[in-house]
ZAMARGU-4260 file (C-alpha; in steps of 0.2 Angstrom, whole numbers, plus 5000, padded with zeros to 4 digits):
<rodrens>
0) 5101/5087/4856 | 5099/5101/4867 | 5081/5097/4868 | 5084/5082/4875 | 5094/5087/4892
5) 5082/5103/4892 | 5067/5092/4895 | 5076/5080/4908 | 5083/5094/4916 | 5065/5100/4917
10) 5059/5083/4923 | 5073/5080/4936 | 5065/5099/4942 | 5048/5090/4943 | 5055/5078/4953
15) 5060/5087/4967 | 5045/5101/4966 | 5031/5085/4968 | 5043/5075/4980 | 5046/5091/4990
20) 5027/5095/4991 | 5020/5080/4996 | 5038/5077/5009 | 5039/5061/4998 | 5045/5043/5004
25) 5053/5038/4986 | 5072/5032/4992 | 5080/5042/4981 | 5072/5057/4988 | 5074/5053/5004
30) 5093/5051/5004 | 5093/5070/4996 | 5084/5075/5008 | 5095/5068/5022 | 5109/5076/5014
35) 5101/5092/5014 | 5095/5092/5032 | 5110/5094/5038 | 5110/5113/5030 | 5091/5116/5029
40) 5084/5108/5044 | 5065/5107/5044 | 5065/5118/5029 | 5074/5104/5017 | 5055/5102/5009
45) 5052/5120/5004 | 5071/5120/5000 | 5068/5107/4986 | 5052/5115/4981 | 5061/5131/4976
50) 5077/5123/4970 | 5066/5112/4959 | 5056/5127/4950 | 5073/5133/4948 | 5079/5116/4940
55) 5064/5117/4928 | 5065/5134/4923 | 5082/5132/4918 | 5078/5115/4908 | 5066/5126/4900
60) 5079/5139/4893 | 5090/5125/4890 | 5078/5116/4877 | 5072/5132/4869 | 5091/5135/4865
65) 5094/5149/4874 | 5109/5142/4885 | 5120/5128/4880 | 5121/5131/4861
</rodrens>
């Protein structure tokens, strides 16, 4: 089971890393991002780009079994 939410973890972290590169339209995205610019300004982007690598590479450890056993 653990592989599971390890993999949509990951992809929730995929999410945000392409959204935050190409500053994404997607509604979803956008109603993050106008939560978060209130905190990030201008940044909100680049903010979601290293949040999401973080996202993922917990998914990661998450699936292997390494947390959440």
């Amino acid at each position: 089971m653990h592989i599971l939410w390890g993999c949509l973890i990951a992809a929730v972290g995929l999410f945000m890393v392409i959204c935050g590169s190409t500053k994404s339209e997607f509604v979803i995205y956008r109603l993050m991002v106008a939560r978060s610019r209130i905190l990030w300004g201008e940044k909100v982007h680049r903010f979601y780009q290293i949040v999401g690598t973080m996202v993922i590479i917990f998914g990661a450890l998450v699936a292997l079994g390494y947390i959440w056993r």
